[in-house]
N, C-alpha and C positions, 0 to 999 in steps of 0.2 A: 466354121465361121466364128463358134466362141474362141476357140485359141487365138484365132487370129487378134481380134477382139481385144483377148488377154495381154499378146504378146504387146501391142500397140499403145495400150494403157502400159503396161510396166516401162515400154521403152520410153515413155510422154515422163514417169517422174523425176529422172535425172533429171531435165533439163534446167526447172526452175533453180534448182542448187547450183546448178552451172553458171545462169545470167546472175546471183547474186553476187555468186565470189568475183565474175568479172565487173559488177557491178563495185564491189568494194576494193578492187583492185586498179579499177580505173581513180575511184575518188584518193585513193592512195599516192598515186603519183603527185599528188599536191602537199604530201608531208616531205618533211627532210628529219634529219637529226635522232632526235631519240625519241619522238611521233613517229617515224617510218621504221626505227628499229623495233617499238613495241607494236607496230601494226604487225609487222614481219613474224615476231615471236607470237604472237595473240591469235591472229588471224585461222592460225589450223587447232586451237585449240577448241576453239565457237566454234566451227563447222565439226568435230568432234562432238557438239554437245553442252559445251561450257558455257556458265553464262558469262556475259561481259565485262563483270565484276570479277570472274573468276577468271578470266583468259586473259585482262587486262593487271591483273593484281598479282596475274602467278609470276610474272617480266620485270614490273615494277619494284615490288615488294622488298626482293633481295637485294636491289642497287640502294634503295634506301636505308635499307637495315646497315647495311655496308660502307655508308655514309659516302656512295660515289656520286649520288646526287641529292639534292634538296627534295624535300617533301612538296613543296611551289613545284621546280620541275617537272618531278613525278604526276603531278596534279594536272595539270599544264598539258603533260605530252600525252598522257594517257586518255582525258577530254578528246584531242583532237586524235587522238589516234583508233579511240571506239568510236567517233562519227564515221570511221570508213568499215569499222567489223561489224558497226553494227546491221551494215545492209546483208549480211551474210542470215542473218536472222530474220528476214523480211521474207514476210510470206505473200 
């Protein structure tokens, strides 16, 4: 009866990680551009572990150092594109 018990709890934790990412993958479909490009890049790095600063910043960062976009842009797409990572992180 424990094992069973056991097995049934361990199979019960995946799932919450599963309804978030479909969770932030549903609100995703409402970005475009370079919001849906850094939801894309960010998105496996938070469920990794990263914070949303750090998963949004690691995408970002380089296109503006690189002056392929404006810091407004960046700003801008990054906002809307952690409203959908961040459900990943929703406990």
């Amino acid at each position: 009866m424990l094992r069973v018990a056991s097995v049934l709890v361990l199979l019960a934790m995946p799932f919450p990680a599963f309804a978030d990412r479909a969770d932030a993958d549903q609100c995703a479909q409402k970005l475009s551009g370079l919001a849906l490009q850094t939801y894309q890049a960010s998105i496996v790095r938070a469920q990794a572990g990263q914070t949303l600063r750090q998963a949004i910043s690691a995408h970002l960062k380089p296109l503006v150092e690189a002056s392929k976009i404006s810091e407004d842009e960046a700003h801008k797409s990054g906002f809307s594109a952690a409203m959908c990572v961040r459900l990943v992180h929703r406990k």
